[in-house]
C-alpha positions in Angstrom: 117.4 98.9 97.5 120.4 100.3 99.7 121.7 103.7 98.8 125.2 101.7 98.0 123.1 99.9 95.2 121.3 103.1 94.3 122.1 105.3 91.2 122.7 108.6 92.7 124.4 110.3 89.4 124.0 110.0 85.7 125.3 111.6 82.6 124.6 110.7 79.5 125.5 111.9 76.1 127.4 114.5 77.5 129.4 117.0 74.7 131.1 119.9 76.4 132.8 122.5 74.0 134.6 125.9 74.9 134.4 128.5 72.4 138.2 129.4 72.1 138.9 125.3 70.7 138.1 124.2 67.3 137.4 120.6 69.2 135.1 119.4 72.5 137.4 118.6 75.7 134.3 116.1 76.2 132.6 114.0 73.8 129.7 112.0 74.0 130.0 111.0 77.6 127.9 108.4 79.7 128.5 108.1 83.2 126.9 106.7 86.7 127.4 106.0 90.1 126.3 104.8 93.2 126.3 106.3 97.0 129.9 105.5 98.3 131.7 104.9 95.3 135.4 105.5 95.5 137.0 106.6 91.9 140.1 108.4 90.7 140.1 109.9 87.7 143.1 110.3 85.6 144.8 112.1 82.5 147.1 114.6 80.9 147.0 118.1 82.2 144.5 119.9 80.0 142.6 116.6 79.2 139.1 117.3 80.3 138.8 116.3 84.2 138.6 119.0 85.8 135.8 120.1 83.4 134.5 116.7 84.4 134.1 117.5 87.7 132.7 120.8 87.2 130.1 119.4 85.2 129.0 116.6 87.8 129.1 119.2 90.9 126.6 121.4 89.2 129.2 124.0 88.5 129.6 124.1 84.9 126.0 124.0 83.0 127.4 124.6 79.7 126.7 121.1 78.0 124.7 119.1 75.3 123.6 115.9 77.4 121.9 115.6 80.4 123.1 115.2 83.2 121.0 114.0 86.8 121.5 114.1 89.9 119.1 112.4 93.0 118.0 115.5 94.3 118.1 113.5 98.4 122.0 113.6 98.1 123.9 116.5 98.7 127.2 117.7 97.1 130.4 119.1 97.9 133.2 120.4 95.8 136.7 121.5 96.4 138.1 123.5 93.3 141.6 124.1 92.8 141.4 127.8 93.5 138.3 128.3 96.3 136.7 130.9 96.1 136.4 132.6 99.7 135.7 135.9 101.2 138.6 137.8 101.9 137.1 139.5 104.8 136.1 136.8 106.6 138.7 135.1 109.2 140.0 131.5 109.0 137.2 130.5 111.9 134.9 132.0 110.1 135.1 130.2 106.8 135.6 127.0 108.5 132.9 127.4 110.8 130.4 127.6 107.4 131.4 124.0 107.1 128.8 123.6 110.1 126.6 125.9 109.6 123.4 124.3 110.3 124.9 123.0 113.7 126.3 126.8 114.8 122.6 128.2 113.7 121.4 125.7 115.9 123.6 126.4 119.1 123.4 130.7 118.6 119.3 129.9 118.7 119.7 128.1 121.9 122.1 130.3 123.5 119.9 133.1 122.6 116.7 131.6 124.7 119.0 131.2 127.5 119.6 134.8 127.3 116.2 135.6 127.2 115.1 133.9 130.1 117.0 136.6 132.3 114.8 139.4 130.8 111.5 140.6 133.0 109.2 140.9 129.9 109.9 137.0 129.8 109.8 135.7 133.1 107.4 137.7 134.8 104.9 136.2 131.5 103.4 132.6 131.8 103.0 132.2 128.1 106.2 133.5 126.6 108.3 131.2 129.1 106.4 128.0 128.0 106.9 129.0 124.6 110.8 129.5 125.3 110.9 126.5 127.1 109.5 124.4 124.6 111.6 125.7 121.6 114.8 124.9 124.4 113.6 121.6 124.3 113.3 121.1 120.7 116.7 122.5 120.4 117.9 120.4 122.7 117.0 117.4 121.3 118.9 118.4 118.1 122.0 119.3 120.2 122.2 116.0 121.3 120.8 114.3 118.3 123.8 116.1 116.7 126.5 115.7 119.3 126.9 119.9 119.1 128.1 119.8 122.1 131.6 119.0 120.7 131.6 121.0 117.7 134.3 123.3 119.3 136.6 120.3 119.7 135.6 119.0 116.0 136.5 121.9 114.7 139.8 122.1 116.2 140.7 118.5 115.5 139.9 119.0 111.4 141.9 122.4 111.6 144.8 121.1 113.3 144.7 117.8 111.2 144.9 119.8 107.6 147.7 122.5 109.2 145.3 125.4 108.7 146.0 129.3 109.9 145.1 130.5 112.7 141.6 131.0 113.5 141.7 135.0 113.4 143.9 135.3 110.4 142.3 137.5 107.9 141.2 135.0 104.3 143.2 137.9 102.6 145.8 137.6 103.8 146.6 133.9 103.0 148.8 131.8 100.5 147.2 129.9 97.4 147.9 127.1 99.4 146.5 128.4 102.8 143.4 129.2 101.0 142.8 125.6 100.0 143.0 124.2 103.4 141.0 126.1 104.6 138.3 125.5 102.2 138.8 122.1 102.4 138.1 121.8 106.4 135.2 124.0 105.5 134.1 121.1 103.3 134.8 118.0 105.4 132.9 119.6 107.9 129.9 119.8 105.7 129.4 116.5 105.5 128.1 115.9 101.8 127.0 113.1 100.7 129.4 113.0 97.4 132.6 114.6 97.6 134.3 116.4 94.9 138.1 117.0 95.3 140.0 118.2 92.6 144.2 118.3 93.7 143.3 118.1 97.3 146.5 116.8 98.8 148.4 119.9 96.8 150.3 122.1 99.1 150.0 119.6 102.4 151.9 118.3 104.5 152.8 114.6 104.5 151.0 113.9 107.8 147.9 115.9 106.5 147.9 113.6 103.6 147.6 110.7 106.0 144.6 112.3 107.5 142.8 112.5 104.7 143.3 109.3 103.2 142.0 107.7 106.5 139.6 110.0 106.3 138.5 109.5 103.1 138.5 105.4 103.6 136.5 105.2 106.3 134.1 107.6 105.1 130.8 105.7 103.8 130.3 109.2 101.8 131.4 109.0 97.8 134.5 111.1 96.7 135.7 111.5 93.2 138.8 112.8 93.0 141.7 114.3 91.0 145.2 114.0 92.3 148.6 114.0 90.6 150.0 112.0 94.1 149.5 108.3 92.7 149.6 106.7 96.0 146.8 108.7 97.4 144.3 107.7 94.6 145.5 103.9 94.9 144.7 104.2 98.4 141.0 105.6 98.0 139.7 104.5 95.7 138.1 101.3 93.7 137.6 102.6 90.5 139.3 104.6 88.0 138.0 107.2 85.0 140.7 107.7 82.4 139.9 111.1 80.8 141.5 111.0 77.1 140.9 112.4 73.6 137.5 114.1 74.8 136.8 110.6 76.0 136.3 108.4 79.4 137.5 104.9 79.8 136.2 103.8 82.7 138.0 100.5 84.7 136.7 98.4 88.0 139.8 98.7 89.7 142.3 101.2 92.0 145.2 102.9 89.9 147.6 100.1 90.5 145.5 97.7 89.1 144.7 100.4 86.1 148.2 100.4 85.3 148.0 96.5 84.8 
């Protein structure tokens, strides 16, 4: 079976009750879908989706139901109000997007420093040793295209307008904040993408960037958005989130409306 014929997410029976409301924001919800599915999903503020999404990425645990996930896709979720670590610098955060790709690159710089010491190169052994770890990160480099991670970078940071690259995470706007997180995310690479309000608070060419991002990714997204021409564009599918329940149509949010 191909992955884009493959159940990759389930819920079933899901309930979801917080302890301040006398009724449950989610009731009795079943849900599926398959690698590279493109959905919206709709409502009135307060309505449940965001609690929807929390529950699918993991977040929220606090359900009746069960909920599974194929444990060979990985997930990636972009909350309304990141949580980051003030300390860090823009760079910094964004460069966690690519983390296992920067691990790799620091290891192989770090062999190249060692070839200059004389407890190295004056021994046989630990050369070949070195050598053959070079090679193996080598391979990966390439297998990888880590070479252009720099230029990656730059292109996803430029794209979504974020800070500069040594600007403190504290000292950023609500707004700033989620741009960054989301170039942190995009450069992750997950195999389902969670976006709750991503387009808030960018630009109109950002916006663009995304969508074509988004479009020609063969990744799945879910999204929430209030900006109706962004989810019409997207997505191929559409979750209405009502009354603590899901009604759940084959079709963009033009043909919803219909």
């Amino acid at each position: 079976m191909s992955d884009d014929k493959k159940i990759i997410f389930s819920m079933t029976g899901v309930t979801k009750t917080y302890q301040s409301a006398n009724t449950p924001v989610l009731k009795n919800i079943y849900l599926s879908f398959f690698y590279g599915a493109k959905i919206g999903i709709l409502g009135l503020n307060g309505s449940g989706k965001s609690t929807l999404l929390k529950i699918i990425a993991g977040v929220d645990k606090n359900y009746q139901g069960d909920v599974v996930f194929s444990q060979d896709y990985s997930v990636g979720y972009l909350e309304q109000e990141p949580q980051l670590d003030d300390n860090k610098t823009v760079m910094e955060v964004v460069r966690e997007g690519a983390a296992e790709t920067v691990a790799i690159l620091d290891e192989y710089n770090k062999i190249n420093d060692q070839f200059g010491l004389e407890e190295v190169y004056s021994d046989p052994d630990k050369m070949e040793k070195l050598m053959n770890r070079q090679a193996e990160l080598q391979d990966q480099i390439d297998a990888a295209n880590a070479w252009e991670l720099d230029t990656k970078l730059e292109i996803a940071m430029d794209a979504l307008r974020t800070p500069d690259g040594d600007k403190k995470i504290g000292v950023l706007s609500g707004g700033e904040r989620r741009r960054v997180a989301l170039c942190r995310l995009l450069l992750q690479e997950p195999d389902v993408l969670l976006l709750d309000e991503p387009t808030n608070h960018i630009d109109i060419e950002s916006v663009q960037w995304l969508e074509d991002f988004l479009i020609n990714s063969a990744k799945a997204v879910i999204v929430i958005s209030h900006d109706r021409a962004f989810v019409d564009n997207i997505t191929n599918r559409t979750i209405e989130v009502t009354m603590g329940r899901i009604y759940d149509y084959k079709a963009n949010y033009s043909h919803y409306l219909e």
